[in-house]
C-alpha positions as CSV (number, residue, x, y, z in Angstrom):
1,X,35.3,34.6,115.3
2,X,32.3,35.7,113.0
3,X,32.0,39.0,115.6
4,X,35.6,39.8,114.7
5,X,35.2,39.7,110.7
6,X,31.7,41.3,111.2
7,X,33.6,44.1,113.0
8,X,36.9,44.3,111.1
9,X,34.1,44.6,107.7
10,X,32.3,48.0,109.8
11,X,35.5,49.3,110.5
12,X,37.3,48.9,107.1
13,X,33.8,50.0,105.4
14,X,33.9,52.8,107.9
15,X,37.3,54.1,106.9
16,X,37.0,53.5,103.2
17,X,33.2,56.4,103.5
18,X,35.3,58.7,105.6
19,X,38.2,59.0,103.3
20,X,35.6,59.2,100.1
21,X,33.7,61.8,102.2
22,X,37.0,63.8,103.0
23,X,37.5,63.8,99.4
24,X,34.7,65.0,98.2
25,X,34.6,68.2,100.5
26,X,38.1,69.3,100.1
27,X,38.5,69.0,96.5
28,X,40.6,66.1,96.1
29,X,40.1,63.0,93.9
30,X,38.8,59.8,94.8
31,X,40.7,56.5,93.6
32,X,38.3,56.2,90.7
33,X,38.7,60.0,90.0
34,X,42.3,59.6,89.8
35,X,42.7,56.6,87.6
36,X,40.1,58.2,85.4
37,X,41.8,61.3,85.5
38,X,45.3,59.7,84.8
39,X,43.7,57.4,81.6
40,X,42.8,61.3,80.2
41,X,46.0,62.4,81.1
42,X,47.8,59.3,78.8
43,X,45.2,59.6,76.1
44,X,45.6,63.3,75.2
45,X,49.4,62.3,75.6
46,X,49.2,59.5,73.1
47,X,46.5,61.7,70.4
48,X,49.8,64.3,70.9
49,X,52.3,62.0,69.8
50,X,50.3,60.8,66.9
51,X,49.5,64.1,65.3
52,X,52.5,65.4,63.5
53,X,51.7,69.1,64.0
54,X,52.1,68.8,67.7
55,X,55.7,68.3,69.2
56,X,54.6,66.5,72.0
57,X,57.4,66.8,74.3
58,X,56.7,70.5,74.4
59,X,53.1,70.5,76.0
60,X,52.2,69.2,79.3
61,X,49.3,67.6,80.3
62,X,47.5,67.0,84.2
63,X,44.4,66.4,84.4
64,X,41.9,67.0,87.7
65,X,38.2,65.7,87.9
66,X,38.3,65.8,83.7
67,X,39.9,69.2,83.5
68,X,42.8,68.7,81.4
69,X,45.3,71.5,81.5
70,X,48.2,72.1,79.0
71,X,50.8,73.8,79.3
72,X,54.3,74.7,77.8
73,X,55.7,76.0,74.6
74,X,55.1,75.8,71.0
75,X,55.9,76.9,67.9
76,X,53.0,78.1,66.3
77,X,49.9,79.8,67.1
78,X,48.1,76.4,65.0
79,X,50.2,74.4,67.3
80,X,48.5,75.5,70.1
81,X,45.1,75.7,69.0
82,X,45.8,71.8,67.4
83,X,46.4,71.0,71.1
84,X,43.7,72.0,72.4
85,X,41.4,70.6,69.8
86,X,42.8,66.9,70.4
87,X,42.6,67.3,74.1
88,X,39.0,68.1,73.9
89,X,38.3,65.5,71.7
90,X,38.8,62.7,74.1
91,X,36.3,60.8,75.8
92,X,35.8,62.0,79.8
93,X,37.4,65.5,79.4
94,X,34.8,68.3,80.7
95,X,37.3,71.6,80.1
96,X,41.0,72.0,78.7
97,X,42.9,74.6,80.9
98,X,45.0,76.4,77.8
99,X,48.5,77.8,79.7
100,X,50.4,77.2,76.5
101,X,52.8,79.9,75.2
102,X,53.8,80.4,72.0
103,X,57.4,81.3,71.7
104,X,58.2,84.5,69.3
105,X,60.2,83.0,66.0
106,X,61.7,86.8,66.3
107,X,64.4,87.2,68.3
């Protein structure tokens, strides 16, 4: 009985290394990673909403390994540059990825 848990404990701890290893060589997240990566993602989100030059359902926001990157359109040239300002203002983020467009008022 104590051989099994002892063994079921290697393999699980065994599985749980390989998949952080695989993670880490390919690029991907790791579990922490990703719910860090996804609080960034809903705090830039929420400083959006609260700022009344920013329409926040225009501009996206993913985040990778505290690389936030927005995207979208906007308004106005300050729009944009407001965006990015808030998104580098919260805690964790490393780099903001600016793919925002500005749309042309003349048409």
């Amino acid at each position: 009985m104590q051989v099994t848990k002892i063994s079921r404990t290697l393999i699980v701890s065994a599985f749980v290394l390989s998949m952080a290893s695989c993670s880490l060589f390919s690029g991907r997240e790791t579990a922490g990673q990703y719910v860090d990566d996804a609080t960034i993602t809903t705090k830039v989100k929420e400083a959006f909403v609260a700022d009344p030059q920013i329409k926040a359902s225009q501009v996206n926001v993913e985040t990778m390994q505290g690389t936030v990157q927005l995207s979208g359109f906007v308004d106005s040239p300050a729009s944009e540059t407001r965006a990015v300002e808030k998104a580098y203002q919260i805690p964790g983020v490393k780099s903001v990825k600016d793919d925002i467009i500005v749309r042309s008022t003349n048409r």
